[in-house]
N, C-alpha and C positions, 0 to 999 in steps of 0.2 A: 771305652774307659778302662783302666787298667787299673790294679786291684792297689796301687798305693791312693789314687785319685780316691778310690771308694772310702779306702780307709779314714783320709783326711775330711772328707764330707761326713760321715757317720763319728767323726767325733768333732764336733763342732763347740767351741770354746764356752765357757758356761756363763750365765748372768755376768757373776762378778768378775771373770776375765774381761769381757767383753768391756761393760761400762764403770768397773771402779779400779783405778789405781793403787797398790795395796804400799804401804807403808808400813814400818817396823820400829817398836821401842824394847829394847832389849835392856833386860836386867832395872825395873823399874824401881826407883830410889834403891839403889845400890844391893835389891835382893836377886840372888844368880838365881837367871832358867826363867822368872816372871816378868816373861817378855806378852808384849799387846801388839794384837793388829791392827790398823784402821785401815780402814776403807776408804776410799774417796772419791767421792763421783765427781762428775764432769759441773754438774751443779753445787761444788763444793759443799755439799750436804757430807760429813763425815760418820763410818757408824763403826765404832771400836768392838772390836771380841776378843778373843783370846787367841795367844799366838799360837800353830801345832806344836811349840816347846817348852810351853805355859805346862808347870806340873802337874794341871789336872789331867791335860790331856796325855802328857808321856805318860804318867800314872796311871791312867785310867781311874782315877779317884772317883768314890760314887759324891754326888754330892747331897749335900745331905739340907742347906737352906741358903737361900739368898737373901738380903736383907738391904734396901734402899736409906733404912733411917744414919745416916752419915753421924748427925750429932742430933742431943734434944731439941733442936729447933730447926733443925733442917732434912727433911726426905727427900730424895728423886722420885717421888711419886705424887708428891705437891707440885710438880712442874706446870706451869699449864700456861700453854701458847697461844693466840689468836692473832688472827686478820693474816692478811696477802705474806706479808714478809718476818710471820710468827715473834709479833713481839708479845714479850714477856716472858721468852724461859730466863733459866737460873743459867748466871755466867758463871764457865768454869775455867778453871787455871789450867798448864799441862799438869800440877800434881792434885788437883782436884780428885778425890775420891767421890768414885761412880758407886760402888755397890761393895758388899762383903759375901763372900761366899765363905761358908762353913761347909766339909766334906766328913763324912761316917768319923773319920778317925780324928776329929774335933781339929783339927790343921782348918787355919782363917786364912783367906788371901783375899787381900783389897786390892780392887781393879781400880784404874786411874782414868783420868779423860785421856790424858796422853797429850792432849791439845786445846791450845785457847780455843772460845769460844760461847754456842751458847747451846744452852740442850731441850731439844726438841722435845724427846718422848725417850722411854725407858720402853723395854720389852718386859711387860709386865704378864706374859705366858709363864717365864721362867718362872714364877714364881709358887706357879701352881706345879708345874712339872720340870724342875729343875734340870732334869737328862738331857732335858732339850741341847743345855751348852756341848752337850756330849755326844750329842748329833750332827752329822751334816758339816764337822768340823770346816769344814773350806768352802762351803756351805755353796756348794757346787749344783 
């Protein structure tokens, strides 16, 4: 075995190469650089994050809170799904607002679905340790 063969074995493709499709929303409702990513598996289960050219991440913004409550009457944290084929989450639009991030220097950016559908679950870690978004960016 000859040492490009080695190379190619020892980097071997990661989770989300392997089983998600990634797709791109650039400059969402018309604000430049707050581009989203989604994910998309082979089970069309879809799971949005941020693009690498989403301002927190070029910035390196610390962030400072996350916050699910959308309006007075609606959180993504009230989502709640059951049985085989999870009915009852909340249908979202492509401009459906997912969540509000606040960063140290009081700068808001609203993350969007990106895509019809219906929402499973929220990552409700970020909440407690917000860095997390600023982890693992390609979350490799």
């Amino acid at each position: 075995m000859d040492s490009e063969d080695k190379d190619a074995q020892d980097k071997a493709p990661s989770v989300v190469d392997r089983y998600y499709t990634r797709w791109y929303r650039a400059d969402m409702k018309g604000k430049p650089c707050e581009d989203h990513c989604i994910l998309q598996h082979s089970n069309r289960i879809c799971v949005v994050t941020l693009a690498e050219s989403h301002p927190i991440l070029q910035d390196e913004r610390q962030i400072k809170s996350i916050n699910y409550q959308i309006s007075n009457g609606c959180s993504r944290l009230n989502n709640k799904v059951s049985g085989k084929s999870k009915r009852g989450g909340q249908f979202l639009t492509d401009f459906a607002p997912l969540c509000r991030i606040t960063c140290t220097d009081e700068t808001e950016y609203t993350i969007y679905s990106c895509i019809r559908g219906r929402l499973l679950e929220v990552n409700e870690a970020i909440l407690e340790t917000p860095s997390l978004l600023l982890q693992k960016v390609k979350t490799s």
